[in-house]
N, C-alpha and C positions, 0 to 999 in steps of 0.2 A: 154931799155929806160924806168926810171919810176918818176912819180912827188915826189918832195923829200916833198916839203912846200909847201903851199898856203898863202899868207897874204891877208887882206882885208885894200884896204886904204881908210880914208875918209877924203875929203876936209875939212880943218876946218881951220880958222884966226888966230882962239886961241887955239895953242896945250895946253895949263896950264886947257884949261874947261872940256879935255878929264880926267885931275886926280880922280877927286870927282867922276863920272861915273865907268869907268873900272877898276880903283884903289881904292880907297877909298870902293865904293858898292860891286866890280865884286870881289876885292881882285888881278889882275893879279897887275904884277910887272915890273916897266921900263927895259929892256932888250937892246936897244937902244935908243939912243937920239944923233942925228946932229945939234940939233936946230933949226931946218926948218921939220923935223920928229922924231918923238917919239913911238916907239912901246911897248905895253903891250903884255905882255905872260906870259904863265908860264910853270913846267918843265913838266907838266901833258903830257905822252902822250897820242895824238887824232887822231883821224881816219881823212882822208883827202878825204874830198866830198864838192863837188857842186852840188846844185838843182837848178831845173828851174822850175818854177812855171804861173799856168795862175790866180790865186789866191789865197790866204793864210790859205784858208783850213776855213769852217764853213760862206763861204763869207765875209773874211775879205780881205784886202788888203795885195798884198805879203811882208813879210818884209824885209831889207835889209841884216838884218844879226840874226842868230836864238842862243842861247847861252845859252847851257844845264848847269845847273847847279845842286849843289847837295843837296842844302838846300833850297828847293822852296820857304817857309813861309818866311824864315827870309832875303833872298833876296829880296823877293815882298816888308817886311819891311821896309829893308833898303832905299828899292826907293821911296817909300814912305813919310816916313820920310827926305830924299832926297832934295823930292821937285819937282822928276821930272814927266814928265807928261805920267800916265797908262792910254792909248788908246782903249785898247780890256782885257776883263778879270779881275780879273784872272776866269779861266775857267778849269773845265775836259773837253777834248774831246774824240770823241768815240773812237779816236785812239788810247789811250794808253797816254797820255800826262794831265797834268797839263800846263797851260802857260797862258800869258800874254804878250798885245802888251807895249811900253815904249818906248820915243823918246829921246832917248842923246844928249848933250849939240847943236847937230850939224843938228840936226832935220830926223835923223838917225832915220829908223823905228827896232825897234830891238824885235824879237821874243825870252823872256824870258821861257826854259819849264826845264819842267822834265818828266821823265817817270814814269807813276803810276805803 
């Protein structure tokens, strides 16, 4: 027996406010759409983990969803320029990481990082 996937769902009214966020900034690509759900992916493969946390590391608050990407600066840009709202950072931490907190259209706390 082994986990194949993981998805992460998140409540939202307006699936059209998730485009600008994970599409437009993150770059993932509609993969399905029922109309009532829409998922972004892409064909990247990733390692399948769950963390649990009792805070988000340097005293922040935990995030809901943490999202490595591969060009820190120009992603930070994008969100930026976006519109949307940077909560925590951007920041080195001692641990190895670059990152930044950012909340999507759905008030999603989302951990933007990279490894330094």
């Amino acid at each position: 027996m082994g986990v194949l996937r993981m998805v992460t769902n998140i409540q939202a009214e307006n699936l059209e406010a998730a485009k600008k966020f994970y599409s437009d900034v993150l770059g993932l690509s509609i993969i399905m759409d029922h109309g009532w759900i829409t998922t972004y992916g892409s064909d990247a493969e990733m390692a399948v983990q769950i963390s649990f946390a009792t805070q988000g590391g340097s005293g922040t608050d935990v995030p809901n969803l943490s999202i490595e990407v591969d060009d820190f600066e120009e992603t930070l840009f994008k969100m930026k320029d976006a519109g949307f709202n940077i909560t925590y950072g951007p920041t080195k931490e001692p641990w190895g990481v670059q990152r930044f907190y950012v909340q999507d259209p759905f008030g999603t706390l989302v951990n933007i990082l990279a490894h330094t």
